[in-house]
N, C-alpha and C positions, 0 to 999 in steps of 0.2 A: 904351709905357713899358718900360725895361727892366729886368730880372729883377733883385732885389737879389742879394747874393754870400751873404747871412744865409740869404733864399730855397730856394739852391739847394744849401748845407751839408745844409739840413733834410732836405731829398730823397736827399742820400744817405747822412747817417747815420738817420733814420728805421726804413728796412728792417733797419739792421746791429743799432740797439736792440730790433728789435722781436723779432729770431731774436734775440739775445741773454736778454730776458726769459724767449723761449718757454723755451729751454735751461734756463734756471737755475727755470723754472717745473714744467719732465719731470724736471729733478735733485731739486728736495724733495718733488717728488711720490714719487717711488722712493724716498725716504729715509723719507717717513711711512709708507709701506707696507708696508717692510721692520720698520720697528718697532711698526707694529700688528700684525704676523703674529708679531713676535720675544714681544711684550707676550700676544696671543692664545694662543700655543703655554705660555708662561709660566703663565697662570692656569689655561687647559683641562689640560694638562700631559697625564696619559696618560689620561684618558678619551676622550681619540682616537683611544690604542690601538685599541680594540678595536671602531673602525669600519670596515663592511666599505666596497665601490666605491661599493654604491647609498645609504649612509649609514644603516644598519640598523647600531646596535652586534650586533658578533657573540655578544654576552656581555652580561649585566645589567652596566653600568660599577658596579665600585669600586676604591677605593682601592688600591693596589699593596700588597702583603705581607699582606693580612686575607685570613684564611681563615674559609670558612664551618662554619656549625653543621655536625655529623657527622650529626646525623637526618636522612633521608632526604627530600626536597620540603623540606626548613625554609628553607637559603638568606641566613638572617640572620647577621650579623657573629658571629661566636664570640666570647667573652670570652680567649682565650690558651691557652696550655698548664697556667699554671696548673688551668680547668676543662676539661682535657682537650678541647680544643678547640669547647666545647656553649655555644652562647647564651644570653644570658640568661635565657629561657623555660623551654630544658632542663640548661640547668645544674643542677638540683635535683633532675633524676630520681635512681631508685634507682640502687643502685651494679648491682644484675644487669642492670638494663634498659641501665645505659650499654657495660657490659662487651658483650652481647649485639649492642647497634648498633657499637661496637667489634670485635667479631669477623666479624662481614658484612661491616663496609667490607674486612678484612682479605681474605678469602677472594673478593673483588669483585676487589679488587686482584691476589692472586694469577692470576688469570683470565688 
């Protein structure tokens, strides 16, 4: 019996649909990827800064522009310039004791 003409269409566009698919299948594949990494970088944002090769943050991550308490080992978010840059904890120390850790950091710095 011989081959219909429907038959043998199928045989060769089959292959052409099927690399056709794959293509447009590796195309949104690259496209989801690139915007889960655009979407990931987005929310991580710079706490990836300060990842080092082996994935150790080289630094406790926070926030860009906070600076920390001036007491020495403290570490915690400062409240501003307003309280002269001290945490909430030491925000209330005496005025000699701030001046005091105040003139260390100075004299540290000088160094």
């Amino acid at each position: 019996m011989p081959r219909s003409k429907k038959h043998a269409l199928e045989q060769i566009l089959e292959p052409i649909a099927q690399r056709f698919a794959n293509e447009i299948a590796a195309a949104v594949m690259d496209l989801v990827e690139q915007r889960v990494k655009q979407e990931t970088e987005r929310l991580v944002g710079r706490a990836l800064d300060g990842v080092r090769a082996k994935g150790r943050p080289a630094v406790a991550a926070r926030p860009s522009g906070v600076r920390v308490c001036r007491v020495p080992g403290c570490g915690k978010p400062s409240k501003g310039p307003r309280f002269d840059y001290f945490c909430e904890e030491h925000r209330n120390l005496p005025e000699a004791e701030k001046e005091a850790i105040k003139q260390k950091a100075k004299e540290a710095e000088a160094r």
